[in-house]
C-alpha beads as a LAMMPS data file, in Angstrom:
LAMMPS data file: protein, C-alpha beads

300 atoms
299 bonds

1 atom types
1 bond types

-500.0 500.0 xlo xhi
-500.0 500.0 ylo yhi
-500.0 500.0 zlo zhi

Masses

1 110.0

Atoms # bond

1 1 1 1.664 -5.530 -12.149
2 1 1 2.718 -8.245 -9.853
3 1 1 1.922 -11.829 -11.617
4 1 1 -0.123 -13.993 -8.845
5 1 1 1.661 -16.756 -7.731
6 1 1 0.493 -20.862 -6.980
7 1 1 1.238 -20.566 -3.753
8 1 1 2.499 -24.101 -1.846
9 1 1 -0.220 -26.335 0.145
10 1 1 1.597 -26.305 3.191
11 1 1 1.207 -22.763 3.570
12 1 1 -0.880 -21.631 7.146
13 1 1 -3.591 -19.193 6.405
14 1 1 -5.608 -17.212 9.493
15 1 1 -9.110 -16.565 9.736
16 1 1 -10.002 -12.556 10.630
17 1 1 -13.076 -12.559 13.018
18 1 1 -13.253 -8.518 13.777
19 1 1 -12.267 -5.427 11.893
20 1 1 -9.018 -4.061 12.470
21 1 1 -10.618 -0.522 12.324
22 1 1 -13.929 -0.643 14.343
23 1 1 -13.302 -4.009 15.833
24 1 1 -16.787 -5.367 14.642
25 1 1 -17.708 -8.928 13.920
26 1 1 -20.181 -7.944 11.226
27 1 1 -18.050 -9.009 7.986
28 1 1 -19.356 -10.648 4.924
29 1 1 -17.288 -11.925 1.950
30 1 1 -17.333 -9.232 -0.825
31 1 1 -15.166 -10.385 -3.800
32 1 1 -12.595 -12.603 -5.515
33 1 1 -9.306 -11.422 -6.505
34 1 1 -5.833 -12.625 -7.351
35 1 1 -6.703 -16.123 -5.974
36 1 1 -7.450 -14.026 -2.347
37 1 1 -11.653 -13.992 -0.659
38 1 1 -12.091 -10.582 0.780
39 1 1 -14.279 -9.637 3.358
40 1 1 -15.665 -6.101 4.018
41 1 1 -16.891 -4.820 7.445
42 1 1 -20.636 -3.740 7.817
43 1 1 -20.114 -1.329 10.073
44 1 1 -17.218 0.689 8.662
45 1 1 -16.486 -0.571 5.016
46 1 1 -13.267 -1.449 5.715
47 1 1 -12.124 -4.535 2.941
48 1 1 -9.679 -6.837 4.110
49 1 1 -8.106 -10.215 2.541
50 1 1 -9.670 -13.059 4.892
51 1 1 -8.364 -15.050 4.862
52 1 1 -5.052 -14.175 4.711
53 1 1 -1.262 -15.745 4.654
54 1 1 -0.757 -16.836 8.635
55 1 1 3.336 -16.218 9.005
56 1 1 5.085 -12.820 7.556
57 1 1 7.980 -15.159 7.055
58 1 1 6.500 -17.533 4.431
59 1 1 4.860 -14.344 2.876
60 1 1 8.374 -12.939 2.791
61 1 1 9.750 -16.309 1.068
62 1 1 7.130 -16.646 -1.067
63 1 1 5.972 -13.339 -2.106
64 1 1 8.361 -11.085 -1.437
65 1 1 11.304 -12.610 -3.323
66 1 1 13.788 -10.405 -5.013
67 1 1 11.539 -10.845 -8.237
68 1 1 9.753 -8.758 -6.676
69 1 1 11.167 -5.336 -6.480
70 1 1 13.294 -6.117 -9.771
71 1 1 10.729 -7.701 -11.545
72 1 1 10.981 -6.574 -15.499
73 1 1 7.883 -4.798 -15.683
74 1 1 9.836 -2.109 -12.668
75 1 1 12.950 -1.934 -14.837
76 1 1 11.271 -0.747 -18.501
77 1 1 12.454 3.087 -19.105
78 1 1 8.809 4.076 -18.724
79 1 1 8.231 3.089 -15.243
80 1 1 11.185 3.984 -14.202
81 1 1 10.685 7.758 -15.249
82 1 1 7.174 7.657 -13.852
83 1 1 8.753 6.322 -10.465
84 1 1 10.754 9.735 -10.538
85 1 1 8.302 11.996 -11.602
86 1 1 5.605 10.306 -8.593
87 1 1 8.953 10.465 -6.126
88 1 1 9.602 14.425 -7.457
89 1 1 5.931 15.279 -7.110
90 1 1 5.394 13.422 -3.488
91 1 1 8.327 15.084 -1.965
92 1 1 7.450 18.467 -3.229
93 1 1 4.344 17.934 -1.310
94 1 1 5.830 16.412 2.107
95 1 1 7.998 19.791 1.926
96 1 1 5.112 21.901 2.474
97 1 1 4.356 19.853 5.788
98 1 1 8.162 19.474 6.996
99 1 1 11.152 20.723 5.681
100 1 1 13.967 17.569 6.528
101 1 1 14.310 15.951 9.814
102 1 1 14.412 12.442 10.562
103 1 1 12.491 10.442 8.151
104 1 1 11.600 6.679 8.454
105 1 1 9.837 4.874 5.564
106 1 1 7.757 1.905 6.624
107 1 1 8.161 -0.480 3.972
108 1 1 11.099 1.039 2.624
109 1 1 11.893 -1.708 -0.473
110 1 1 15.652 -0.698 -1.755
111 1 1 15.448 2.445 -0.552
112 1 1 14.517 4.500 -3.673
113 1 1 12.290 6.641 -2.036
114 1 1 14.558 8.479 0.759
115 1 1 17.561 7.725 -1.636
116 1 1 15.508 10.552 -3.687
117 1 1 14.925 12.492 -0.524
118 1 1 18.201 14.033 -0.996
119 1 1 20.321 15.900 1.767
120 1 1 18.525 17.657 4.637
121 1 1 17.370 13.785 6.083
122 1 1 18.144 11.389 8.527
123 1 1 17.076 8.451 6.385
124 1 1 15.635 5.402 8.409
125 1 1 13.629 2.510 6.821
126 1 1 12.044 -0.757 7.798
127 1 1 11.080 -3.775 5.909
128 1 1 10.755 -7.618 5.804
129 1 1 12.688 -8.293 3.119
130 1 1 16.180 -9.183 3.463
131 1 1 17.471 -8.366 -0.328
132 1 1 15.276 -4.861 -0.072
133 1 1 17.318 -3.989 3.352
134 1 1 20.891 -4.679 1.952
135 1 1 20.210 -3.008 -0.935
136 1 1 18.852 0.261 1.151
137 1 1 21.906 0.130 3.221
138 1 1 24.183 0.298 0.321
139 1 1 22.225 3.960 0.001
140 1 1 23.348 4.925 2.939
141 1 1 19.842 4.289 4.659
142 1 1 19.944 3.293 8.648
143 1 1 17.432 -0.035 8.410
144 1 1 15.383 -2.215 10.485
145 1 1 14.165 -5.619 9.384
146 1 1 10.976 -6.599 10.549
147 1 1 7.000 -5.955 11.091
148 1 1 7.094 -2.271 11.566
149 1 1 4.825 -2.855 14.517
150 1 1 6.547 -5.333 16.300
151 1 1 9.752 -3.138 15.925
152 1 1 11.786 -1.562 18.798
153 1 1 13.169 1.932 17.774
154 1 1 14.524 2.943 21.438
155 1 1 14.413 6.379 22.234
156 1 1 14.569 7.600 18.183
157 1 1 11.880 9.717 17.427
158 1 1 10.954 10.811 13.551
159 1 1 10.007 14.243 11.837
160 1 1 8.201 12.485 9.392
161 1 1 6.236 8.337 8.996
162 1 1 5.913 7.391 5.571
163 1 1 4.052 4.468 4.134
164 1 1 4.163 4.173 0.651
165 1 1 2.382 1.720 -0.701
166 1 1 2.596 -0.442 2.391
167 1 1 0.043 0.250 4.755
168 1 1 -2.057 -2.414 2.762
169 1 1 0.578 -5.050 3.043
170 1 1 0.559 -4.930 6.750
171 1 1 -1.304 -7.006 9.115
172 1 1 -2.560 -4.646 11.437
173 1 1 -3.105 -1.040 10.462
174 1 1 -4.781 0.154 13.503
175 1 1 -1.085 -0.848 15.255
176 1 1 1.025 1.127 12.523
177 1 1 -1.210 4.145 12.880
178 1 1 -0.909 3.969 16.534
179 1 1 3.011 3.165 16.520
180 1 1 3.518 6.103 14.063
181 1 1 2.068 8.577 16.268
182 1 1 4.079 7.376 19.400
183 1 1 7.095 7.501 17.412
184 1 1 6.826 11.372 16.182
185 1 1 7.611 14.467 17.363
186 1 1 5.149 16.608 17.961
187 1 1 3.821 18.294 14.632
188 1 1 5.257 15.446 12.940
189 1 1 3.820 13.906 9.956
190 1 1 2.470 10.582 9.054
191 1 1 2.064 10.483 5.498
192 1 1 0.529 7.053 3.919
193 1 1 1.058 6.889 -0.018
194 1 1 0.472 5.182 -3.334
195 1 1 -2.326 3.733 -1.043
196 1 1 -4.831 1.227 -3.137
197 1 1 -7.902 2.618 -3.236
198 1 1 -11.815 1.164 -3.273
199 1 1 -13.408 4.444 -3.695
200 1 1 -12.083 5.613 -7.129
201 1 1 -13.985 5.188 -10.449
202 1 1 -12.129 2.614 -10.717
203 1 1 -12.304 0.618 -7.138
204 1 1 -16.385 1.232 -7.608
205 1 1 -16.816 -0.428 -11.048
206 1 1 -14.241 -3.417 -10.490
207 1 1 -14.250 -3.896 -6.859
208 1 1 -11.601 -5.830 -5.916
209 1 1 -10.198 -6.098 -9.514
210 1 1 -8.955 -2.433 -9.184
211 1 1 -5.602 -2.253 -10.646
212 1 1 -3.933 -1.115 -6.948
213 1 1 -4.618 -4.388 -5.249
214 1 1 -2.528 -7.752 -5.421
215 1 1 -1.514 -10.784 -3.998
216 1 1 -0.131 -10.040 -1.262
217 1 1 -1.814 -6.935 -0.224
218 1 1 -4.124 -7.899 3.015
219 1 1 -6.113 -4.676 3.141
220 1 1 -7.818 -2.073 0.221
221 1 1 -8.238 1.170 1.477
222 1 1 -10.299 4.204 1.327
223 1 1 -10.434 8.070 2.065
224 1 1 -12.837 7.024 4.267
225 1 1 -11.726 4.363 5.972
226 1 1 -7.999 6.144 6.060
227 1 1 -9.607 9.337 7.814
228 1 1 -10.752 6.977 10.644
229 1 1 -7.414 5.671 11.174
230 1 1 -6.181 9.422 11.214
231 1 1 -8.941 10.795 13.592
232 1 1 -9.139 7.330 15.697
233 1 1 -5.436 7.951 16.558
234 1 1 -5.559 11.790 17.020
235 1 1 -4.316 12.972 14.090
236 1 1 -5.227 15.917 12.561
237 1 1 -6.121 15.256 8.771
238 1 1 -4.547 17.787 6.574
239 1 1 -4.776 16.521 3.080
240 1 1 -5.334 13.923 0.076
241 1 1 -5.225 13.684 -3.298
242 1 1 -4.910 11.050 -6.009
243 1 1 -1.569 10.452 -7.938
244 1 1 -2.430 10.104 -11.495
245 1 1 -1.903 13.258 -13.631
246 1 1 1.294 14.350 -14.496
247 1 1 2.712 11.171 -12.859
248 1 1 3.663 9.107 -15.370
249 1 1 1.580 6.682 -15.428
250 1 1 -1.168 8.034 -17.165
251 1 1 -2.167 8.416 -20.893
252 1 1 -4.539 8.894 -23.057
253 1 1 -5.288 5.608 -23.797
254 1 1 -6.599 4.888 -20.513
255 1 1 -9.719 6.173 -21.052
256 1 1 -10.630 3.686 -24.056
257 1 1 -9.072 1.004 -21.773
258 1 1 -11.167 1.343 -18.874
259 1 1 -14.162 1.184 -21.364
260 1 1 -12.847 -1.821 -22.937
261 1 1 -12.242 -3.343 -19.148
262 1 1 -15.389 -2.722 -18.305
263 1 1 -17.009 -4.628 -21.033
264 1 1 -14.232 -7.446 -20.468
265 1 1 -15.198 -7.692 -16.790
266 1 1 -19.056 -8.194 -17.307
267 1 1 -18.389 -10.751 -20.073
268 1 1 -15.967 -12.639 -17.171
269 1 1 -18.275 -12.510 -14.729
270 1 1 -21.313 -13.586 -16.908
271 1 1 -19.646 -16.343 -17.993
272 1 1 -18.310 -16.847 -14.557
273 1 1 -14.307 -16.714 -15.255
274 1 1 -13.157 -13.983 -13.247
275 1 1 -12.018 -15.643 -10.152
276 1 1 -10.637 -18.444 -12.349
277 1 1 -6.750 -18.783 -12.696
278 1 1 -6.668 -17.834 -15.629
279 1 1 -7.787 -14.623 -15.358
280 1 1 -6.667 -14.128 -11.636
281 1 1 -4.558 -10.962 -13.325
282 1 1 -7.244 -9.322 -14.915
283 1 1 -7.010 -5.912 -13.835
284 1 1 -8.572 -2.258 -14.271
285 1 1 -6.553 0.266 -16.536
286 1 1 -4.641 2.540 -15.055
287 1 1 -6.889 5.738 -14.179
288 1 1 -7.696 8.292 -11.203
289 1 1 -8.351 7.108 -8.085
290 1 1 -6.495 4.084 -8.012
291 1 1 -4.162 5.516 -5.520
292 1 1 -4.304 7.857 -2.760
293 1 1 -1.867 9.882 -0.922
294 1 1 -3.365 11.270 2.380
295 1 1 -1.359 13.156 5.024
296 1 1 -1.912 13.892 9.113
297 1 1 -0.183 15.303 11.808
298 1 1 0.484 14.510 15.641
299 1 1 -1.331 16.954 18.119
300 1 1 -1.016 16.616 21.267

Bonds

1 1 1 2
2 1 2 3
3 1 3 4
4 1 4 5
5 1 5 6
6 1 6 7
7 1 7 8
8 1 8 9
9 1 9 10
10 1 10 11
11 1 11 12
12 1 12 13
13 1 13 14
14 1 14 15
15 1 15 16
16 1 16 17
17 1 17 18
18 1 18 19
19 1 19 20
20 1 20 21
21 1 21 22
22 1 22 23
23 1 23 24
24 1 24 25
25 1 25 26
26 1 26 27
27 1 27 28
28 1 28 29
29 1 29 30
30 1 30 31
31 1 31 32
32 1 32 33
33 1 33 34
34 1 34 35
35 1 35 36
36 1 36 37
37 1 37 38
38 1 38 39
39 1 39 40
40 1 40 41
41 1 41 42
42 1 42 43
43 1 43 44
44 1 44 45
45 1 45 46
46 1 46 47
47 1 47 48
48 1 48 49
49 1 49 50
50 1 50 51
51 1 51 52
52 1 52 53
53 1 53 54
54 1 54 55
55 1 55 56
56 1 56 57
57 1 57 58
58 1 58 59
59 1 59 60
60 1 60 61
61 1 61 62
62 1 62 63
63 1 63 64
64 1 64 65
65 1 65 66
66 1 66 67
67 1 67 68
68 1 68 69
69 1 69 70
70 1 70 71
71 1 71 72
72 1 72 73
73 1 73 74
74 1 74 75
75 1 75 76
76 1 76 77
77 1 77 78
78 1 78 79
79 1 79 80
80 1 80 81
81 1 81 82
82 1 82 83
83 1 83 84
84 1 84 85
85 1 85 86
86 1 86 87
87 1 87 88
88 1 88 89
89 1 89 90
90 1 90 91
91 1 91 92
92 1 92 93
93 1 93 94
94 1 94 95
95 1 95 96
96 1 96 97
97 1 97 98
98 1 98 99
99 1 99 100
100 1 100 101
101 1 101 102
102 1 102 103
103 1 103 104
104 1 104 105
105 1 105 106
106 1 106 107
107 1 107 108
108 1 108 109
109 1 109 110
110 1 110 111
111 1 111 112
112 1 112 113
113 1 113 114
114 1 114 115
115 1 115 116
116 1 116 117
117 1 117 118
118 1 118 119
119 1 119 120
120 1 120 121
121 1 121 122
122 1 122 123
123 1 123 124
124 1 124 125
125 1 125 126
126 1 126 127
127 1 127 128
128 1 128 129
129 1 129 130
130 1 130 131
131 1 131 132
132 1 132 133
133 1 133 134
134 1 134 135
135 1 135 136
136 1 136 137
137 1 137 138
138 1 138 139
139 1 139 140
140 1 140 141
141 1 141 142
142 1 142 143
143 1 143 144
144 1 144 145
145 1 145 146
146 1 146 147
147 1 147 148
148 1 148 149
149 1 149 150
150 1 150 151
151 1 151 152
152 1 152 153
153 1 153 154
154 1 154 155
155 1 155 156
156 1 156 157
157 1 157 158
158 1 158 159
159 1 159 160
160 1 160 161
161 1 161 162
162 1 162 163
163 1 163 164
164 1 164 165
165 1 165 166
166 1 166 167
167 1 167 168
168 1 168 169
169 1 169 170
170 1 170 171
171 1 171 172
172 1 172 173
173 1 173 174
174 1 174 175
175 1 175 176
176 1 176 177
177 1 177 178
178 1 178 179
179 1 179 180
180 1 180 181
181 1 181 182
182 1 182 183
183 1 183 184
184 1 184 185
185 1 185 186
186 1 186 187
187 1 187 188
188 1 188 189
189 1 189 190
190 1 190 191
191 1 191 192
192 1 192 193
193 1 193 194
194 1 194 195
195 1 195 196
196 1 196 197
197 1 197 198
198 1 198 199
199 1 199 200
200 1 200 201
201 1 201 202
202 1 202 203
203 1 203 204
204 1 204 205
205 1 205 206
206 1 206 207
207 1 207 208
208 1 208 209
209 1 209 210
210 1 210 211
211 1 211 212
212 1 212 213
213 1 213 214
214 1 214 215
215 1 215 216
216 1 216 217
217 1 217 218
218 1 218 219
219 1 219 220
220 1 220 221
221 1 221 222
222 1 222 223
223 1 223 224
224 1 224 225
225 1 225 226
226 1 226 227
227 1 227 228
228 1 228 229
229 1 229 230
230 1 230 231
231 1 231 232
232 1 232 233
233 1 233 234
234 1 234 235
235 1 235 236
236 1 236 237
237 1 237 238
238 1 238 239
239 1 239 240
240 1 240 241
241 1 241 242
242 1 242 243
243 1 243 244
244 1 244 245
245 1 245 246
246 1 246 247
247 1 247 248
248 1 248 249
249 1 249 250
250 1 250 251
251 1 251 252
252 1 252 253
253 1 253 254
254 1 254 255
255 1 255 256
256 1 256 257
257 1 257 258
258 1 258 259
259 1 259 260
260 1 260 261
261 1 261 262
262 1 262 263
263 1 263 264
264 1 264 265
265 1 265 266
266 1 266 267
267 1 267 268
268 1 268 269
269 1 269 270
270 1 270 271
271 1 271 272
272 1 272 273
273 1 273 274
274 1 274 275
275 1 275 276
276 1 276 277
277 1 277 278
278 1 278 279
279 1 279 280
280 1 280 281
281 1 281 282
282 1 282 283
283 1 283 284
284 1 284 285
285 1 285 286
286 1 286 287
287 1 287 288
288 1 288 289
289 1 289 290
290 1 290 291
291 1 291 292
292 1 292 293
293 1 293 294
294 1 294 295
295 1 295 296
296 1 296 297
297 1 297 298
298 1 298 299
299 1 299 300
């Protein structure tokens, strides 16, 4: 898990006054977490981080250094072979929806991801991080630095959208959704992954403590809310499920640890610690329905 970070004073933070998805004003501050307020929309549950780092660039220099995709914790033989075994397992699944084409990953990182694609791809990916892109391209991956929705892609058009685990980081959703759909073929596939989720076991106990939301994520998700980006864009929902068996990731021992968690988060916020730096990365266990996987496709 990504360690939160003292941020600098000088750093410009923005105010959100209406809900990406259903444009309402009626938000109310929810939670504490990882030295972030979140908000959550009356109307359509939506949670957000409000408020929430101003300029992509000074999130880019601040949080997205290259600590952060080579970070120790990424490296250890254990994550790495859960990586695989979640990239194995979510392209067996995007095969049953397309079979190659042009791909482009929205919040590519190095390039891991299509890198495991394998032949049968036209492999395009975006992202603001200057160290993730050159490392992509050394993969052979075409790439595009930048806010995926303030991007220009010309007259390219893609087979397949992926987010994985990067919907959350953007800054407005409702944009990407929107984007993605102009920018595939007909029949093509947006497919938003390793999404953090709020509606799990664990996203229900913890809140905003649920082990799929950091620092710099500005939204947590839901199948919910997800389904009304999908049918608020005209896409036709085909199917979700939640990464956690088989993955990896998992073991036994999360089971005893979310019981132990639990007890440790009452005791922090009896005492009224949890939202104090100290504990800003306490955490739930790993366990189902943390993340989400959730796929549509463009009907016209």
């Amino acid at each position: 898990m990504l360690k939160t970070i003292e941020l600098p004073s000088d750093i410009k933070y923005e105010q959100i006054e209406r809900c990406d998805l259903c444009n309402s004003s009626r938000l109310r501050e929810w939670d504490k977490s990882r030295s972030n307020t979140l908000y959550r929309c009356d109307d359509c549950s939506l949670v957000f981080t409000n408020p929430r780092i101003m300029d992509v660039h000074q999130k880019d220099k601040y949080l997205y250094t290259q600590n952060y995709f080579t970070r120790s914790s990424r490296m250890k033989s254990k994550m790495l072979n859960a990586r695989k075994a979640s990239y194995e397992s979510e392209i067996r699944v995007l095969g049953q929806y397309v079979a190659g084409g042009a791909i482009l990953d929205v919040g590519c990182g190095t390039g891991n991801f299509l890198d495991a694609l394998g032949t049968g791809w036209q492999k395009s990916g975006c992202d603001v991080s200057s160290y993730a892109l050159m490392e992509a391209e050394q993969k052979g991956i075409k790439t595009y630095k930048g806010q995926f929705e303030d991007l220009e892609f010309f007259d390219q058009r893609f087979d397949a959208i992926y987010f994985r685990a990067s919907l959350h980081h953007s800054y407005y959703p409702s944009l990407c959704v929107k984007k993605a759909y102009d920018l595939l073929n007909d029949n093509g596939i947006l497919a938003i992954c390793m999404s953090n989720n709020i509606e799990g076991i664990s996203g229900r106990i913890f809140k905003s403590k649920v082990k799929s939301y950091e620092q710099p994520h500005n939204f947590i998700f839901g199948l919910s809310t997800l389904k009304k980006y999908f049918s608020g864009n005209d896409f036709k929902y085909l199917n979700h499920y939640f990464p956690y068996w088989g993955s990896g990731y998992n073991s036994f021992g999360d089971f005893p640890n979310l019981l132990y968690s639990y007890f440790k988060y009452l005791f922090l916020k009896i005492t009224n610690s949890a939202d104090k730096a100290k504990h800003y990365d306490f955490s739930s266990p790993p366990f189902y329905g943390n993340y989400i996987n959730i796929y549509g496709q463009k009907c016209e």
